[in-house]
C-alpha positions in Angstrom: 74.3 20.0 24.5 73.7 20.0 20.9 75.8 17.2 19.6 73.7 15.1 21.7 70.3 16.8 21.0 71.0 16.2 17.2 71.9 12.5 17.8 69.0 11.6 19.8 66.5 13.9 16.7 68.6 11.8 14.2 67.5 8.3 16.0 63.8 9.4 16.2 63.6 10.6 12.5 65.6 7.0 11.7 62.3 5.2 13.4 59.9 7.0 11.0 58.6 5.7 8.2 58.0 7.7 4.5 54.8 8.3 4.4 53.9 9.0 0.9 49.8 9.2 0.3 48.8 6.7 -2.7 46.0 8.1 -5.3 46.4 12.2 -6.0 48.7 13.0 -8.5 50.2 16.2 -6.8 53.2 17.9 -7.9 56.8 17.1 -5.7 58.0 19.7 -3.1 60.7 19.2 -0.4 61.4 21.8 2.8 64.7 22.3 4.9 62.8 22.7 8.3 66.0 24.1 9.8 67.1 23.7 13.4 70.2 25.7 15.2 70.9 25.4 19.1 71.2 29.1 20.7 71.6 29.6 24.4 71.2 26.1 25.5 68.0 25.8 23.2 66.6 24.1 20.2 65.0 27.0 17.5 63.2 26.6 14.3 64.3 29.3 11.3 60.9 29.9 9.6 60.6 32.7 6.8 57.2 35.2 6.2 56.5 34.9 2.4 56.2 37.5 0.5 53.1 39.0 -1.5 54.6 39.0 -4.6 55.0 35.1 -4.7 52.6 32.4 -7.0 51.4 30.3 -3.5 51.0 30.9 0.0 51.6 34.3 -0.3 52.5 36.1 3.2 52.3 33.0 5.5 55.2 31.3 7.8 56.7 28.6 5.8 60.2 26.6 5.5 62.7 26.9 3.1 61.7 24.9 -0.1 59.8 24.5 -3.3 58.6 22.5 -5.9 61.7 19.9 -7.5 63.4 20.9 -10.9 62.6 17.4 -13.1 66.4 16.4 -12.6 67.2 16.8 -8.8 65.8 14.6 -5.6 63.6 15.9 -3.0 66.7 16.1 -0.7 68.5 18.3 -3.2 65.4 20.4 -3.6 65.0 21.5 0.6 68.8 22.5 -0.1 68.4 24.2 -3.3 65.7 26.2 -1.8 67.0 27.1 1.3 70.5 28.7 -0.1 68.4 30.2 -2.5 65.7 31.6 -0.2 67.8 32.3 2.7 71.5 31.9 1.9 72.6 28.6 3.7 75.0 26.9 1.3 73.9 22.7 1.2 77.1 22.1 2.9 76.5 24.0 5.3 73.6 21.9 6.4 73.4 18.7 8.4 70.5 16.7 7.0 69.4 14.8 10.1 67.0 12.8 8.5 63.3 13.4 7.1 59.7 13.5 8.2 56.4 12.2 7.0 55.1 13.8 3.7 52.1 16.2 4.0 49.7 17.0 1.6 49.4 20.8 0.6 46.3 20.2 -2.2 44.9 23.8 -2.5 48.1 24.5 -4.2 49.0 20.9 -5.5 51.8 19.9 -4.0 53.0 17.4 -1.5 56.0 18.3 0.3 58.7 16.2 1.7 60.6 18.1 4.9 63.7 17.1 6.3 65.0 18.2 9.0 68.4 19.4 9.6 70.9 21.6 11.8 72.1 24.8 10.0 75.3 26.7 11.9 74.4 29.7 14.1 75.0 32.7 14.1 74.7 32.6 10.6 74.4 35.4 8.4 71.4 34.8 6.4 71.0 36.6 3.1 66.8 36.4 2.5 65.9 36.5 -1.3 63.9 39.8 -1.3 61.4 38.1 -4.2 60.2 35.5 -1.6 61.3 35.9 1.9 59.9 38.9 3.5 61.3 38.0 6.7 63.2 35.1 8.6 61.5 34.1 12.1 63.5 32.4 14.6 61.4 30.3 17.1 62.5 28.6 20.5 61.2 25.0 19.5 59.9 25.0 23.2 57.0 27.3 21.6 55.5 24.4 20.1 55.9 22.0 22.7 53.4 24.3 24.8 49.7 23.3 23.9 48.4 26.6 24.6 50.2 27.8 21.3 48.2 25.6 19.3 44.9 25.3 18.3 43.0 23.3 16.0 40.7 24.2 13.5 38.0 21.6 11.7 37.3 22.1 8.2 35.9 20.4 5.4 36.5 19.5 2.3 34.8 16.9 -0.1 32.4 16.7 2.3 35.0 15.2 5.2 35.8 17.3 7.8 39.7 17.9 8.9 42.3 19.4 11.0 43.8 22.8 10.6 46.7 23.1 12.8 47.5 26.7 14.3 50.8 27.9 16.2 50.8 31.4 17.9 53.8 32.7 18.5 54.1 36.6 19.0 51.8 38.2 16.3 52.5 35.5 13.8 49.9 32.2 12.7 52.1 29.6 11.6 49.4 27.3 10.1 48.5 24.8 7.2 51.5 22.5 6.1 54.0 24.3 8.1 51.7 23.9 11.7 51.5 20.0 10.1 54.9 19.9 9.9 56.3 21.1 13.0 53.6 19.0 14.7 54.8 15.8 13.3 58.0 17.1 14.7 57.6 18.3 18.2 54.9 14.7 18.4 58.3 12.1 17.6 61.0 14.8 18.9 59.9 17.2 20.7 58.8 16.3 24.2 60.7 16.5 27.2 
């Protein structure tokens, strides 16, 4: 099952084009959104954040982090992730990458890409960020009554706030964004 899942997420990512918004100068970021067949099925790895971190402090989030001045924004997302959770780059099959999202209450816009990490795996979460590793069935956010949608505003213009349920976690914010722009060009069956 998964050689062809993988091809056929590899095709749709090919079809997307990099979406990088023009006009705020926002410092680079890059996330490994991490995907690994188990029992027939397609799962995310997320992590919970820890409260001892500079941003987003306790929410669901991807592997990744701002870029070192030297490195791409590939080489970031794998940086992070063996760093945050112990998946060495080659162990990692980039598949391709999504469109950027703006994260501007902490300045950053992140670049994800999305690739297959082996399972079982034994991950080795950095106990100064990752308070925990959550592994979600990918069919969670392919059901609409998981998500819900929030309208905000800000500078006067109202927006979306995507919102995941799964279990007692609220994956939200650029995480919600980014599995959303996944499950919209992948995820349907």
């Amino acid at each position: 099952m998964a050689a062809s899942v993988w091809d056929e997420i590899r095709r749709q990512l090919a079809g997307t084009a990099e979406a990088r918004p023009e006009g705020r100068a926002l410092r680079r970021a890059a996330v490994l959104v991490p995907l690994y067949e188990a029992d027939g099925e397609v799962h995310l790895l997320l992590t919970r954040r820890t409260e001892t971190v500079e941003h987003h402090k306790g929410q669901i989030s991807f592997p990744g982090g701002a870029a070192d001045a030297d490195e791409d924004l590939r080489q970031t997302a794998l940086r992070e992730t063996f760093e945050e959770v112990g998946i060495p780059a080659d162990r990692v099959e980039i598949l391709g990458q999504l469109p950027d999202v703006e994260v501007t209450v902490s300045g950053f816009r992140v670049t994800p890409y999305v690739g297959v990490i082996p399972h079982p795996y034994p991950l080795r979460p950095s106990t100064d960020e990752i308070e925990e590793t959550v592994q979600v069935p990918l069919a969670v956010f392919r059901d609409p009554s998981n998500l819900r949608i929030e309208l905000r505003e800000r500078d006067g213009r109202p927006y979306e706030v995507y919102h995941f349920t799964y279990g007692v976690y609220d994956i939200w914010g650029a995480t919600a964004r980014i599995i959303k722009h996944l499950v919209d060009l992948v995820g349907r069956e």
